[in-house]
C-alpha positions as CSV (number, residue, x, y, z in Angstrom):
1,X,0.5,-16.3,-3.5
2,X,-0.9,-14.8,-6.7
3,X,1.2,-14.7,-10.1
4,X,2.0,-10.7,-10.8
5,X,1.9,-9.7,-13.9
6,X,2.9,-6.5,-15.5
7,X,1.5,-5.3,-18.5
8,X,3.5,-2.4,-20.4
9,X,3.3,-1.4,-24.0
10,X,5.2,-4.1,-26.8
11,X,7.1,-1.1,-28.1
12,X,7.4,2.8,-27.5
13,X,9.0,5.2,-30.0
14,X,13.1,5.7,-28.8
15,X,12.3,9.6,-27.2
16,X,10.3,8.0,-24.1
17,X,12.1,4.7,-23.5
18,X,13.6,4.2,-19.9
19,X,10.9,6.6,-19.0
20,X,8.0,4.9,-19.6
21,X,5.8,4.3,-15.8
22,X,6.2,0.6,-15.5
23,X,9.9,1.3,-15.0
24,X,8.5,2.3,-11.4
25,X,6.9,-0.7,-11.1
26,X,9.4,-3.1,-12.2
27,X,11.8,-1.3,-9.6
28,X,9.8,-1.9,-6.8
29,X,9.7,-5.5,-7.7
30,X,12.8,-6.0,-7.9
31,X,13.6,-4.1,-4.3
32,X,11.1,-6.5,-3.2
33,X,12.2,-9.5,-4.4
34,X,8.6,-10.6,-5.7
35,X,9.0,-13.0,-8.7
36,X,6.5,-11.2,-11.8
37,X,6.8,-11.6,-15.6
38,X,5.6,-9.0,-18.0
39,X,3.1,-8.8,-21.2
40,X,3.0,-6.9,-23.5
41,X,-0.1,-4.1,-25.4
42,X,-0.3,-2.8,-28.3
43,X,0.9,1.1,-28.4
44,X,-0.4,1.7,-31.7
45,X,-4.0,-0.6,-31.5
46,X,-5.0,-0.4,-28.3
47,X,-8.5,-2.6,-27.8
48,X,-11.3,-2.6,-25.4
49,X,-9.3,-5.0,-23.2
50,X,-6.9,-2.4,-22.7
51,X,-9.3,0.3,-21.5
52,X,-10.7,-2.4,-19.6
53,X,-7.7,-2.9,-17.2
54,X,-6.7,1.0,-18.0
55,X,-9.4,3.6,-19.0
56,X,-7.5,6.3,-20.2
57,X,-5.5,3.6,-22.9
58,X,-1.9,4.2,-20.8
59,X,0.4,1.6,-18.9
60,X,1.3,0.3,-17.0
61,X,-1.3,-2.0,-14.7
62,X,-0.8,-5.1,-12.2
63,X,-2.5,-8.1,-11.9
64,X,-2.4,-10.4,-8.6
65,X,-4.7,-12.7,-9.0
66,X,-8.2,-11.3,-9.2
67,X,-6.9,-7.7,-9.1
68,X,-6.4,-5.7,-12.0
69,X,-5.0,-2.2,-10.5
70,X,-3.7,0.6,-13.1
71,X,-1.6,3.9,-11.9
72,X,1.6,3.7,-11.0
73,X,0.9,5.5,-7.8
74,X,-1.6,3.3,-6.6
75,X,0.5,-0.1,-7.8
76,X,3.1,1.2,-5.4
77,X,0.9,1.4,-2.6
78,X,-0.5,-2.1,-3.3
79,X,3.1,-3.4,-3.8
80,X,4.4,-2.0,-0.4
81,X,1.1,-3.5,1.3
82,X,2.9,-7.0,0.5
83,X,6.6,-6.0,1.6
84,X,7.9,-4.1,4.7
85,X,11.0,-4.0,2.0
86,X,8.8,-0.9,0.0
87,X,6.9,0.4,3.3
88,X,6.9,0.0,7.1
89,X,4.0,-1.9,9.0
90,X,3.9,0.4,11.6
91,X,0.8,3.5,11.0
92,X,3.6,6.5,11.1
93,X,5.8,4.8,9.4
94,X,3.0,3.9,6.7
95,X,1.5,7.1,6.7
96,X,5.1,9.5,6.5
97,X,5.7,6.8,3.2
98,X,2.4,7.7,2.1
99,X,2.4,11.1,1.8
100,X,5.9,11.4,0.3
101,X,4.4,9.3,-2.2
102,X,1.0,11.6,-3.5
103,X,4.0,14.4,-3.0
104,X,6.0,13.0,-5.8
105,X,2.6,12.7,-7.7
106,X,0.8,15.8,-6.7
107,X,3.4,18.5,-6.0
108,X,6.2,17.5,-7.8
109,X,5.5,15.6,-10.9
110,X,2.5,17.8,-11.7
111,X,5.0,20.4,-12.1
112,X,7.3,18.5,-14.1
113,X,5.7,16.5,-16.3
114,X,3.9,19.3,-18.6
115,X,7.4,21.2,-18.5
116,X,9.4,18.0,-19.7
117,X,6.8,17.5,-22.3
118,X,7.9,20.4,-24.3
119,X,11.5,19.8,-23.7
120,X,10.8,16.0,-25.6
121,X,9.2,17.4,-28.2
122,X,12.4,20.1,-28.8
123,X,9.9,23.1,-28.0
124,X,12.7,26.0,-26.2
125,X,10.4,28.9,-27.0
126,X,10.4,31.8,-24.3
127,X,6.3,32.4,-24.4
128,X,4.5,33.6,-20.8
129,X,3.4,29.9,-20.7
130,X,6.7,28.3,-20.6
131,X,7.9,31.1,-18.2
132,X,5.3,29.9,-16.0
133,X,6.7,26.3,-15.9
134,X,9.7,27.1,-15.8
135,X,8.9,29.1,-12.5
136,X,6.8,26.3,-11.3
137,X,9.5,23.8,-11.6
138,X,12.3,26.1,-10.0
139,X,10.3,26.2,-7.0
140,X,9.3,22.6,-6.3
141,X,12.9,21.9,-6.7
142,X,13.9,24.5,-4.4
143,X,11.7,23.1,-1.8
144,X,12.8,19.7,-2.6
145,X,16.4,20.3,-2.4
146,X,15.6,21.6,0.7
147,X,14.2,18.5,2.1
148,X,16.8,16.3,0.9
149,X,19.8,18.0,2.4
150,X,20.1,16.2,5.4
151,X,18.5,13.3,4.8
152,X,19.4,10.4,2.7
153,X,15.8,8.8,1.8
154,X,12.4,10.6,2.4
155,X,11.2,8.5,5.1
156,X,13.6,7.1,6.7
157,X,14.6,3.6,5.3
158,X,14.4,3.5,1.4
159,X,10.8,3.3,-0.3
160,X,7.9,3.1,-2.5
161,X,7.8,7.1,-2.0
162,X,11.7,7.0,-3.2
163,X,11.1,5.3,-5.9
164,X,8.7,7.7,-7.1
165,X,9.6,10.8,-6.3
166,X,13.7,9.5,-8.1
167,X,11.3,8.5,-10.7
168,X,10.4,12.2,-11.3
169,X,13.4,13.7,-10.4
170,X,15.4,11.2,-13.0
171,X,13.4,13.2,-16.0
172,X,14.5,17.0,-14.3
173,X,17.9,15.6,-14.5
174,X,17.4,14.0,-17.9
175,X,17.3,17.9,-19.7
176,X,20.3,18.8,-16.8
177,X,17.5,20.8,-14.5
178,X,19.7,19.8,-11.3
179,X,22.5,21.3,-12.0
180,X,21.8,23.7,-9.3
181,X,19.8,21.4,-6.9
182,X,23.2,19.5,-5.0
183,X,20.8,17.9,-3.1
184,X,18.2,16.7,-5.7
185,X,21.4,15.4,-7.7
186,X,23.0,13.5,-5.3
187,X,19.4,11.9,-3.7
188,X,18.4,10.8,-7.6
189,X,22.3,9.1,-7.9
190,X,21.9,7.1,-4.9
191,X,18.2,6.1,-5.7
192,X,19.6,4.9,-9.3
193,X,23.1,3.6,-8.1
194,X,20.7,0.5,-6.4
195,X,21.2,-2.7,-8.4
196,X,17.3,-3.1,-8.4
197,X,16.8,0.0,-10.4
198,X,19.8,-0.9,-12.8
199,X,17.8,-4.1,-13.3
200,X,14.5,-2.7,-13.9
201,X,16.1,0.0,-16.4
202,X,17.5,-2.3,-18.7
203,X,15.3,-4.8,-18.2
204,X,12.6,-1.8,-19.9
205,X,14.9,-0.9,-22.5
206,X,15.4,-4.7,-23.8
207,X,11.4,-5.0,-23.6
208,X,11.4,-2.0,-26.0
209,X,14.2,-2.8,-28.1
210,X,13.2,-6.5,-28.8
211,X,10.0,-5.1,-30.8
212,X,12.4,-2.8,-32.9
């Protein structure tokens, strides 16, 4: 079996720390069990090798072996290829996993992400744009919390699309957007209860902290 290696940024500024998307990555390793060790980028000096394992200059990517495969997303998928632990072998089980996953992604953290943004950088204004966010956010969660009501992982046995979609839901909670979302609350308290994500939490932070 190929080494895995996880490359992340030497050092982020304090504001994004335990955010940053190889968090998501480190989790699902640890669920798994699959033995890794990470390296280190620049943040602030970022050289052609970079864009050459990760075109748009971000982190995190994966190597195993020959491979070289960048979005978090699509390191998830390739992770629970090697470990029913992150995703069924069987087709429905595979494909329900699947499409909770490019949910997180594409429904959810599409809506998040640009309202969260503003929030970090301490921007409360009430314009029409952040209205519109707002909005966009409230319903996604609405629908969400509706989903998780009655079920205690999205398909059935924790997963890759768990980890994700806590993933997204951790930053909501982060600027207390799930205060009225029982459901959303309780789902991103199990998924970060789990001694794997513990792990891969402080395990980031440390990374961070020992560039300081």
């Amino acid at each position: 079996m190929a080494e895995l290696i996880l490359t992340t940024f030497d050092w982020v500024p304090q504001m994004p720390r335990g955010f940053v998307r190889d968090l998501r990555v480190r989790w699902a390793l640890e669920e798994a069990g699959l033995p890794y060790r990470v390296e280190g980028v620049p943040f602030r000096d970022r050289g052609p090798e970079h864009f050459l394992h990760q075109p748009f200059g971000q982190v995190p990517w994966l190597t195993d072996g020959e491979l070289s495969i960048f979005e978090s997303g699509a390191i998830l998928l390739h992770l629970g290829e090697r470990s029913k632990a992150l995703m069924p072998g069987d087709p429905r089980g595979r494909a329900e996993v699947s499409q909770w996953l490019f949910a997180a992604l594409n429904s959810v953290e599409m809506a998040v992400l640009p309202w969260a943004l503003f929030l970090f950088l301490g921007d409360t204004s009430e314009t029409p744009g952040h209205k519109l966010l707002h909005d966009f956010v409230q319903a996604r969660l609405r629908h969400m919390d509706g989903v998780l009501e009655n079920r205690e992982w999205l398909a059935g046995a924790f997963s890759i699309a768990d980890i994700l979609m806590a993933d997204v839901l951790r930053l909501v909670e982060h600027f207390d957007g799930l205060q009225t979302y029982p459901a959303c609350s309780a789902y991103v308290a199990r998924a970060t209860a789990r001694p794997a994500f513990r792990k891969a939490h402080a395990d980031q932070l440390a990374h961070f902290a020992a560039a300081d």
